[in-house]
N, C-alpha and C positions, 0 to 999 in steps of 0.2 A: 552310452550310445554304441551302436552295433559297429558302425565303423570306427570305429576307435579301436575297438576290439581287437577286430580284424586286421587293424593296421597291425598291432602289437605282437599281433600272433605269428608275425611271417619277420624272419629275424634276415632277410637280405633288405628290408628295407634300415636302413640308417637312422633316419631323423624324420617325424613330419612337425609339421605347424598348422595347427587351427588359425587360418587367419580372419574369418568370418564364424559366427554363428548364431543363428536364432530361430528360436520355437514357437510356436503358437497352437493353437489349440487343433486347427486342422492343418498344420503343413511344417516345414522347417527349409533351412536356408542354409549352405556351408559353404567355407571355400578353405582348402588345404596344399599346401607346399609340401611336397613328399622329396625327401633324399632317397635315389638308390644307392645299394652297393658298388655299381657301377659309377658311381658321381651323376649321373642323369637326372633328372629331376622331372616329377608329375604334378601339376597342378590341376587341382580339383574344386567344380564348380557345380552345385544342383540347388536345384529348386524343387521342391514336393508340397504340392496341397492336394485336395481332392478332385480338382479341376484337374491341373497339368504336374507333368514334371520335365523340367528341363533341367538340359546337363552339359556340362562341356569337361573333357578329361583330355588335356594338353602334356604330351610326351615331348621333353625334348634333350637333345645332350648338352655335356658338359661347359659346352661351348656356343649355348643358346641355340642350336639349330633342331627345328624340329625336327622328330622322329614319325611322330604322328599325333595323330588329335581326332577323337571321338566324339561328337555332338550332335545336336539334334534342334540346331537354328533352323528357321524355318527357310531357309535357301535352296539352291538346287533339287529344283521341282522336279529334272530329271532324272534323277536317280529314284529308282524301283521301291527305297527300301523309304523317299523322303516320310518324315524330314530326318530320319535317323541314316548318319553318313561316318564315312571315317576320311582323314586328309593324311596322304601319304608324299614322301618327295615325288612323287611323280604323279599324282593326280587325287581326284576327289571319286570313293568307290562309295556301291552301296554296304552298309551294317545294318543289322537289326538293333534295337534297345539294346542296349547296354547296361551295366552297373560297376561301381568302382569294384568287386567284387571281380566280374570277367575281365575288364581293363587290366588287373593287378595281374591274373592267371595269365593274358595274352604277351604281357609283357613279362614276366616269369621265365616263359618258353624263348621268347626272344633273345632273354639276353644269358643265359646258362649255356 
């Protein structure tokens, strides 16, 4: 699997955990507990078939409080970019799609 991969390749991340997974023939399903080197923790949620993909990519510190979180619920109509949004301590912005791939790079830059 490509994210697995990926996880392994980037040596600040610590530890992750497949806590979900399943495949089928047009789509798959994950969800992973990511360690940073920071003690911060990412938890990772997608869904992919040929229809939709939904995502949720949950940042938060060491101390349970969120950092941020990247999804694509179908909420907040008014944001430009719905349904793909990011949640920040001080409010809800537009993002485009994402991928745990840019999530990992954004938080990369954040915390070095």
């Amino acid at each position: 699997m490509e994210i697995l991969r990926l996880l392994d390749q980037e040596n600040w991340i610590e530890h992750y955990e497949i806590q979900d997974y399943r495949q089928w023939e047009s789509g798959f399903y994950y969800r992973l507990k990511i360690l940073l080197e920071n003690r911060s923790v990412l938890f990772v949620r997608e869904y992919v078939d040929e229809i939709e993909r939904v995502y949720s990519f949950h940042w938060q510190d060491q101390n349970d409080v969120m950092i941020m979180r990247w999804d694509n619920a179908p909420h907040h109509r008014h944001i430009a970019t719905f349904p793909h949004h990011k949640h920040t301590p001080v409010g809800i912005f537009e993002n485009l799609e994402i991928t745990l791939s840019d999530v990992l790079a954004e938080i990369r830059k954040q915390i070095e």
